[in-house]
Each structure stands twice: as structure tokens, then as C-alpha cells.
C-alpha positions in Angstrom: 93.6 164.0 4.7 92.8 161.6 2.6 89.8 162.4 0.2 89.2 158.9 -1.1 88.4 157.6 2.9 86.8 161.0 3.7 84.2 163.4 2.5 82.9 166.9 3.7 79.6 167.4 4.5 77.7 170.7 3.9 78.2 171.8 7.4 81.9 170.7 6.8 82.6 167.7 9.3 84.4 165.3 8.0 82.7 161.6 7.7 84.9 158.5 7.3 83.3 156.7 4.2 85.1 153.7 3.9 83.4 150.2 4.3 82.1 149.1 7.7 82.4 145.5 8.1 78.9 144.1 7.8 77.4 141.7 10.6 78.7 138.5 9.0 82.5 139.4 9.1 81.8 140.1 12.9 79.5 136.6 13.4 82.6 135.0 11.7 85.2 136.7 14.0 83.0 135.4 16.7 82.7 131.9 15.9 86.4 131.8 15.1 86.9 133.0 18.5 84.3 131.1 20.2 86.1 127.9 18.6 89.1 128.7 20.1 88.2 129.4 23.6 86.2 126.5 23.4 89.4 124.1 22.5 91.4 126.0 24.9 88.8 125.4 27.8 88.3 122.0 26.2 91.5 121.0 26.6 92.5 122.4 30.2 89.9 120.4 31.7 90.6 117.4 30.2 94.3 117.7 31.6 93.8 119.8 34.8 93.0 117.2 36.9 95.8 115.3 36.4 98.8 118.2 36.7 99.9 118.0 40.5 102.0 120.6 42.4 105.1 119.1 43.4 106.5 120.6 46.7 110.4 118.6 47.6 112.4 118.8 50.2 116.0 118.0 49.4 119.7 118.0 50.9 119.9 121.6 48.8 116.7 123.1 50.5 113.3 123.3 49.4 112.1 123.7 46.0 108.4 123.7 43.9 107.8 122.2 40.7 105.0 120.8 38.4 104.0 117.2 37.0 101.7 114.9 35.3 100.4 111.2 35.9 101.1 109.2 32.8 99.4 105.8 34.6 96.5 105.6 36.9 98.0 104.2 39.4 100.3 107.2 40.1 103.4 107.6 37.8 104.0 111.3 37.1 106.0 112.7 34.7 108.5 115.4 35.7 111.6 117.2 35.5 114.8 115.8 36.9 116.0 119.2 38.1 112.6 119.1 39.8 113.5 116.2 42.1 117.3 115.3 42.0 118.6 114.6 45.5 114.8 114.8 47.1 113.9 113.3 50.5 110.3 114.4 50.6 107.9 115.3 47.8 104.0 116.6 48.7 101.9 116.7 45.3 98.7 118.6 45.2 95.6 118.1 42.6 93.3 120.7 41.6 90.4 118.9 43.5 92.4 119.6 46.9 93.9 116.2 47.6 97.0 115.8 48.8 99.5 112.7 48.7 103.1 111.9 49.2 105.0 111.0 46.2 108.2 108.5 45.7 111.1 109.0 43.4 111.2 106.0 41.0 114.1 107.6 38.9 115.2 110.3 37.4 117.9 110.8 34.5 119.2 114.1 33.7 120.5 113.7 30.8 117.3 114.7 29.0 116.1 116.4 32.3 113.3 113.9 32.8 112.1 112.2 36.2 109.6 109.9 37.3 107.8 109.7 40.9 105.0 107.3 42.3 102.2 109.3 43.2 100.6 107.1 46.4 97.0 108.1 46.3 93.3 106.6 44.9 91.4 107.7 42.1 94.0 109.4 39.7 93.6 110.1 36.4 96.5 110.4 33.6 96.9 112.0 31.1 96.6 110.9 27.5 99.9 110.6 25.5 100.1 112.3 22.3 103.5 112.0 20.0 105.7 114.2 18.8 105.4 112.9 15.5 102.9 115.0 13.1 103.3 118.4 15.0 103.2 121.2 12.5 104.6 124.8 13.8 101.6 127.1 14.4 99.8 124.4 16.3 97.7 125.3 19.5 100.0 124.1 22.4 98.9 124.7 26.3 100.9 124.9 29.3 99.4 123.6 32.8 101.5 124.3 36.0 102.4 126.3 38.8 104.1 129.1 37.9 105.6 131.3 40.8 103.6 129.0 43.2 100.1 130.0 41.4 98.1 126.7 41.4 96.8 125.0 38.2 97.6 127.9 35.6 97.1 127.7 32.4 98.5 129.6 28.8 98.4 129.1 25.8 100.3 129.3 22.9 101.4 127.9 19.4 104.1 125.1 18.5 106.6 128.0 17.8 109.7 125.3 16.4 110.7 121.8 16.4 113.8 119.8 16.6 115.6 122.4 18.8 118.0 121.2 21.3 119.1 122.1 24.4 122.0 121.4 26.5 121.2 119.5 29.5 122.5 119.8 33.4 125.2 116.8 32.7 126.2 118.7 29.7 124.7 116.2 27.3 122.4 117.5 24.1 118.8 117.0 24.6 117.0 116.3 20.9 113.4 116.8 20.0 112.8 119.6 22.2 109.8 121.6 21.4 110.1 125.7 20.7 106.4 127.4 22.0 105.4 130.8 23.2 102.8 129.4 25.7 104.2 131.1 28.9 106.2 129.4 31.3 107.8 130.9 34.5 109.8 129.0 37.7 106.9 126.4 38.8 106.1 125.6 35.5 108.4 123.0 35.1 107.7 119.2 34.7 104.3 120.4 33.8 102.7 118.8 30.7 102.5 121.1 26.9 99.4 119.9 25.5 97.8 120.2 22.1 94.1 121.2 21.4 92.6 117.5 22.1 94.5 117.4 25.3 96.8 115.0 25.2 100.7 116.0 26.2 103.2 116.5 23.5 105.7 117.6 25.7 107.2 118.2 29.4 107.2 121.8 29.9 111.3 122.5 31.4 113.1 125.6 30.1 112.9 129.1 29.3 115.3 132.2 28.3 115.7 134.2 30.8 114.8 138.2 29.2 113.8 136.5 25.8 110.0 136.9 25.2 107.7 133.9 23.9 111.2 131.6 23.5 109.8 129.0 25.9 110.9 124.8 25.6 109.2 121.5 26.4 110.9 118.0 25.9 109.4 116.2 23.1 106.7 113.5 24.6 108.4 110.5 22.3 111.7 111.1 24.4 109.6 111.5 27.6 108.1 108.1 26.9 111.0 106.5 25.9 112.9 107.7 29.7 109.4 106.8 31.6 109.5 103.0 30.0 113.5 102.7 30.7 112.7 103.9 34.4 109.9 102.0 34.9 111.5 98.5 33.6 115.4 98.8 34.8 115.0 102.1 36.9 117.6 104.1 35.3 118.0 105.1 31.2 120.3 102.6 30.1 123.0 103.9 27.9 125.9 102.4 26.7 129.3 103.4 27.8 132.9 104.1 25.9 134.6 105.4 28.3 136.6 108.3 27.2 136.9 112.4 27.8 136.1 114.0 24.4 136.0 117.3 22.4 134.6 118.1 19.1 137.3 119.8 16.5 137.4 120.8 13.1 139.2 118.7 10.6 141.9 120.0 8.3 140.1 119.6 4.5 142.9 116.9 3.3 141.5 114.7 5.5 137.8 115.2 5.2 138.7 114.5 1.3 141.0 111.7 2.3 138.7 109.8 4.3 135.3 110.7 2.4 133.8 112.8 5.6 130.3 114.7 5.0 131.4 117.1 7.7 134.0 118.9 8.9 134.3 118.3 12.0 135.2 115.1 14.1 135.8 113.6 17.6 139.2 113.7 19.4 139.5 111.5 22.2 141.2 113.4 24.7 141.4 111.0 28.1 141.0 107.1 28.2 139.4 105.8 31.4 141.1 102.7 33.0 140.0 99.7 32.3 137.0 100.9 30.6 136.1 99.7 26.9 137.9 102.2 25.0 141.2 101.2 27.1 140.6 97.1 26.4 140.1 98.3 22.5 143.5 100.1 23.0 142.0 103.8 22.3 144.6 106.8 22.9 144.6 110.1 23.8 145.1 112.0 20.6 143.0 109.6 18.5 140.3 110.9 16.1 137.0 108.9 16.2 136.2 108.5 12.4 133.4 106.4 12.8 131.2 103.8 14.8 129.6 100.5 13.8 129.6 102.2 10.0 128.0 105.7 11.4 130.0 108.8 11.3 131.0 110.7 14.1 131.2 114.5 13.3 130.3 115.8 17.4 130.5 114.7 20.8 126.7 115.2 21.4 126.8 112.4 18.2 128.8 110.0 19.5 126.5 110.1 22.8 123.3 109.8 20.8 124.9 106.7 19.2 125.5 105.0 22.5 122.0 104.3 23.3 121.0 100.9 24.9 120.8 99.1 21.7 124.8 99.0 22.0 124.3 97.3 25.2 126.8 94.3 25.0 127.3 94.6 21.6 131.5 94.5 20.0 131.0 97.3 17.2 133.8 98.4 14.9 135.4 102.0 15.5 137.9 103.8 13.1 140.2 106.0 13.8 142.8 108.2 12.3 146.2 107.9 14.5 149.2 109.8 13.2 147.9 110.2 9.7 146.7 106.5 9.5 143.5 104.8 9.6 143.2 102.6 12.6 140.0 99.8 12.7 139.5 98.4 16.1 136.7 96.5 18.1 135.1 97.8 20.9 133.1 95.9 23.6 130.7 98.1 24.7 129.0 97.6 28.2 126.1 99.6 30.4 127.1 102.7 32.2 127.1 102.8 35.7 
């Protein structure tokens, strides 16, 4: 035993001497905790009332979900694999109210949806932004897990920047890593940060990880719930060609002055589509686009955002060992 944490007294029990922790240290441990209850509790019922239980009836069955209103007269944030294909969606509120809900639009390429919420006296929630998270952060998540109403965990911005790969097999940026618990329910439920406003839009976990839990940034939310709201659909421009990202022998990374090592082959041309009028072949190797390099498919689909809407941009390629510059007229997907 160690003598320097124990002596012997006469009658020869042992006595742990080393130093108790005064009154102040455990006042401080109170406060600290105290302080983050409070935020905690703070922050739930600031949100609360406006996270709804979405119940939908669809062609594929019936399924439960969560959401958010964003506007106060009704638009809720949620997830598209929430709502895709629904014929009837019920949405409850903590208070007991019950309304029927509407899908505006839903786009699942970032696995985002928005409904119209058909009721009186809602209340959104505030909108944070992604920008200025710092990992550590106290992050919340307000759902129905497993069909228990209005939960709530809590957690810590655990990683940011992540991406996941979405339903239609396209890359979903900013996602947000936390360890506030999520289950089946959960999703399309709001992340929240310590004032209560929602930094994210709670939608995937690993199934046997522990604390690896994922929420859509709220700038990319936004950014879907403004394209739905004004066109009803995420605009996105469109190339039209089957692709696959492959690595590039070194002679030609040198040759062409390529940062990576990796590039796009085009494998299929659709008909008619843009890439067909610009006279794109199967077999050609996407160098570049309007001036940006093109090192991954999941690239090339970030750069045909709406901005490219009706726009003729320059694309390079490299066809049988030579460089090929053409013009491409992009249009809106379908």
C-alpha cells in the first residue's frame, strides 16, 4: 500500500491522508453543472415547441419521422427519406395539436424536404449557421426516436465537414459529426446549439457505431428550403453523362499540370443532352470546367449548381492523348 496516501494509526487502521477537496472545488463543480443543465433546459424549450412528429402514409407503407417549422406560417424542415412518395402526413406538437401537413418539395440529393404545416399559432425555429461551429460545442437533438414524443439528448459538435453519400448516390457536404443520440424517429429533427437555434437537420447514424451520429449542415438546409420554396425543386444544372472517377497515370498529371491524381472519365453520353450537342464521347477524360478542375464525380456534381443554369462554359478534355477544349451549353435538370 502506498505509505505516502496512507498512514497507520496506533490501533493500526489504515486512514487515507490525501487531500479532500474543500467546499469550493465542490460549489465550483456545482455551478459548472448547474450552467449546463440550465443551457441544456434553456435551449430545449426554446425549440420544443416547434419540432413536430411527422406520421406519413405512403405507396411503400407507413412510416414516422421528425421536423421543424422554419416560418410561422407552417414550413417545416425535414428529411427527404422522411416523406418521398407520401400521400398523407399527420404532425403532432408537444402542446397536443394536431394538423395535416403538405409536401411542398423534397430533393434527395442532400436528403432534405419541405412540408406546409396547415395549422394557427406556430412558432419556428431560429436559424443559426454553420459557419463559426467549433468541435466540442454543445449540440442538442429534439425528435421522436423509436416513436417516444419530443425527446431530447445532448451532445457536443463531434466533427465538421464530413460527407455522406446520399439515397441518389450523390455526396452530401457540410454534414455535421455529433454524439447527441439519435435513433429511427429522430430524423428530420433539428441539432441545436446552446442558444437554441438549429445548426443542423438531424438524418443519419451508424448502425453498431457508438456516439458517430450526423446532421446536415443548416447553411445547405437553407439553401434547399429557399430553392423549394421559390421554384419547388433544387435547381441544378445538368451535363448529361454516366461517369466514374479514376486514377490518372503520373505522365499526364505532369503533362497537364493536375493537383490531383485522379480525374473524370465519361463513360455514357445521353442523347441529345448537352454533353452530346458539345460532341462529348465515351472514353473522354473531363480535365476541367469553366477553369475548375475536375479530380471526382461527387466534384463535377458540386460544380453544376444553379449558377450554371444557361450558362455555355468551357470544358477540356484529354481524347487519345490530346487535349480537347469544347463549349458546353448547360441547361436545368429535369
Amino acid at each position: 500500500m502506498d505509505r505516502s496516501l496512507v498512514e497507520l494509526h496506533h490501533d493500526g487502521a489504515a486512514q487515507d491522508s490525501s487531500p479532500l477537496p474543500g467546499p469550493g472545488a465542490a460549489d465550483g463543480d456545482g455551478v459548472l453543472f448547474d450552467a449546463y443543465s440550465q443551457a441544456v433546459v434553456t435551449a430545449a424549450a426554446r425549440v420544443a415547441p416547434s419540432v413536430g412528429h411527422l406520421q406519413v402514409r405512403g405507396s411503400a407503407g407507413q412510416g414516422t419521422g421528425s421536423g421543424f417549422l422554419v416560418t410561422p406560417d407552417g414550413y417545416m424542415l425535414t428529411n427527404s427519406h422522411v416523406v418521398n412518395g407520401a400521400k398523407d402526413i399527420r404532425v403532432g406538437f408537444p402542446d397536443g395539436s394536431r394538423h395535416v401537413a403538405y409536401l411542398v418539395g423534397d430533393d434527395p440529393d442532400t436528403d432534405l424536404a419541405v412540408v406546409q404545416v396547415h395549422g394557427s399559432s406556430l412558432v419556428a425555429v431560429e436559424l443559426g449557421t454553420t459557419s463559426g461551429l467549433k468541435v466540442g460545442q454543445l449540440a442538442l437533438a429534439i425528435g421522436n426516436p423509436l416513436g417516444f414524443d419530443h425527446s431530447v439528448t445532448a451532445g457536443v459538435v463531434g466533427a465538421l465537414g464530413r460527407s455522406l453519400r446520399s439515397r441518389s448516390g450523390r455526396s452530401i457536404d457540410d454534414v455535421i459529426q455529433t454524439d447527441a443520440a439519435l435513433n429511427p424517429g429522430n430524423s428530420g429533427g433539428p441539432l441545436v446549439d446552446s442558444r437554441g437555434r438549429a445548426i443542423g437537420v438531424n438524418t443519419a447514424t451508424i448502425m453498431g457505431a457508438q456516439g458517430l451520429c450526423f446532421a446536415i449542415g443548416i447553411d445547405t438546409a437553407r439553401f434547399v428550403l429557399q430553392e423549394i420554396l421559390r421554384h419547388g425543386r433544387v435547381r441544378r444544372a445538368h451535363l448529361g453523362i454516366a461517369a466514374q472517377t479514376v486514377t490518372l497515370p503520373r505522365r499526364i498529371v505532369f503533362a497537364l499540370g493536375l493537383f490531383g491524381e485522379t480525374g473524370v472519365r465519361v463513360a455514357q453520353v445521353e442523347p441529345g443532352s448537352p454533353a452530346d450537342r458539345a460532341g462529348l464521347l465515351a472514353g473522354d477524360l473531363i480535365v476541367d470546367l469553366d477553369g475548375m478542375q475536375v479530380p471526382s464525380v461527387d466534384r463535377l456534381h458540386r460544380l453544376l449548381d444553379a449558377s450554371m443554369i444557361g450558362r455555355d462554359v468551357p470544358i477540356r478534355l484529354l481524347r487519345n492523348g490530346a487535349v480537347v477544349e469544347r463549349q458546353v451549353a448547360l441547361r436545368a435538370r429535369s
